[in-house]
C-alpha positions in Angstrom: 6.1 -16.9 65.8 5.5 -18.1 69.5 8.7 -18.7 69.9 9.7 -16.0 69.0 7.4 -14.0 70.6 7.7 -15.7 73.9 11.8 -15.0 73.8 11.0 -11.5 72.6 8.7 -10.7 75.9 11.1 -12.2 78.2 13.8 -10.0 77.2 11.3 -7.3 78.0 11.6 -6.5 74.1 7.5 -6.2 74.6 7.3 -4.1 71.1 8.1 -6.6 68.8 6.9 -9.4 71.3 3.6 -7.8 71.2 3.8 -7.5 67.3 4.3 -11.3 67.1 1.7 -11.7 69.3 -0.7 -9.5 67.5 0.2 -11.8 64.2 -0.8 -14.9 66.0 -4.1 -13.9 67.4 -5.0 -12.6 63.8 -4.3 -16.6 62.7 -6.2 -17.6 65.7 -9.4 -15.4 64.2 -8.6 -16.8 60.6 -9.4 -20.4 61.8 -12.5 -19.0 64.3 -13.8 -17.4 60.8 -13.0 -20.6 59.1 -15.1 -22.1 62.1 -18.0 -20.3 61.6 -18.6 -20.9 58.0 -18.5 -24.7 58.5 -20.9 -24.5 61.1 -23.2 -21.9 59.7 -22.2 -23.6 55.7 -21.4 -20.2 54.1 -19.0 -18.1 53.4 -20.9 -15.2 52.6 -21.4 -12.7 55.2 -23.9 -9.9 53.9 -24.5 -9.3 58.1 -23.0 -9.9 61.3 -23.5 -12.7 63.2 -22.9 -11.2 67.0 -20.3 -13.7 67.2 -18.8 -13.4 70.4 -14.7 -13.6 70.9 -13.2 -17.0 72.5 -12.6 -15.9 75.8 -8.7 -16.8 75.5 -8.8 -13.8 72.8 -9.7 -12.0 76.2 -7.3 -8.4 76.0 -7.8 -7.5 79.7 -5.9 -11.4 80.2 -2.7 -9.9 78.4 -0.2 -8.3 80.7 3.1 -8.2 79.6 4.4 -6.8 82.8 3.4 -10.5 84.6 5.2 -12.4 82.3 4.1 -15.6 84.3 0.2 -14.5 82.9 1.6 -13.7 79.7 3.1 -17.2 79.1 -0.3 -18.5 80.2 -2.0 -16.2 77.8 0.3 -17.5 75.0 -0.1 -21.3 75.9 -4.1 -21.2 75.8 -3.7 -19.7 72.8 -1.3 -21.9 71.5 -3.2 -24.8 72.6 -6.2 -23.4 70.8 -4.4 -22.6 67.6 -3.4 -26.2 67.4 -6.4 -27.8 68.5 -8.2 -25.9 65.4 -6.0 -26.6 63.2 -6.1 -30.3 63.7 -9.9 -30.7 63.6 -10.3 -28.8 59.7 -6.9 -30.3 59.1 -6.9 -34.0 59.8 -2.8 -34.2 58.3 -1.6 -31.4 60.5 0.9 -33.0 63.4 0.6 -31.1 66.3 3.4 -29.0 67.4 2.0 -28.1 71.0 4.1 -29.7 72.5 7.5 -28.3 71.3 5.5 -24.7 72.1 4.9 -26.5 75.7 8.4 -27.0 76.5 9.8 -23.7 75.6 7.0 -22.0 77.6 8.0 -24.5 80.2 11.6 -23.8 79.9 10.6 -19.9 80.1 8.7 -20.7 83.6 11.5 -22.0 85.0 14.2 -19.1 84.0 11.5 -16.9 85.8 12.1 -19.2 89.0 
């Protein structure tokens, strides 16, 4: 979905980019939820917690007219994603840096 996403938003094609985009942050939450009931040792949730949002999950950050903000947006996420993922997961092989280069490769077609 990065990938996609990414190519999606530098074609301007900011609908469906943002619709990728919007599916990845919801997988970013899933591992912050998955986060919190490790630390607090529950996965019951009768109240709130006041839980306040990873600052890359930060909306005012996401401006698909700068695409060179955009691509950082996307690569702290990324980065995030796949740092999660490898601490509950200790098999997962991280893919950052295949995400790295295309962001990367992205850059430089702004250039």
């Amino acid at each position: 979905m990065y990938f996609l996403s990414i190519g999606k938003f530098m074609r301007n094609d900011n609908l469906i980019g943002l619709h990728l985009l919007l599916n990845i942050i919801q997988e970013v939450l899933v591992l912050e939820m998955i986060n919190r009931d490790k630390k607090k040792d529950t996965n019951f949730h009768r109240y709130g917690n006041n839980e306040k949002l990873p600052d890359l999950l930060d909306f005012n950050k996401l401006n698909y007219d700068d695409k060179h903000s955009l691509l950082d947006y996307i690569e702290n996420l990324g980065r995030h994603y796949d740092r999660r993922v490898a601490t509950h997961f200790p098999q997962y092989e991280s893919r950052f840096e295949a995400l790295k280069i295309s962001i990367d490769a992205s850059y430089d077609a702004l250039k």
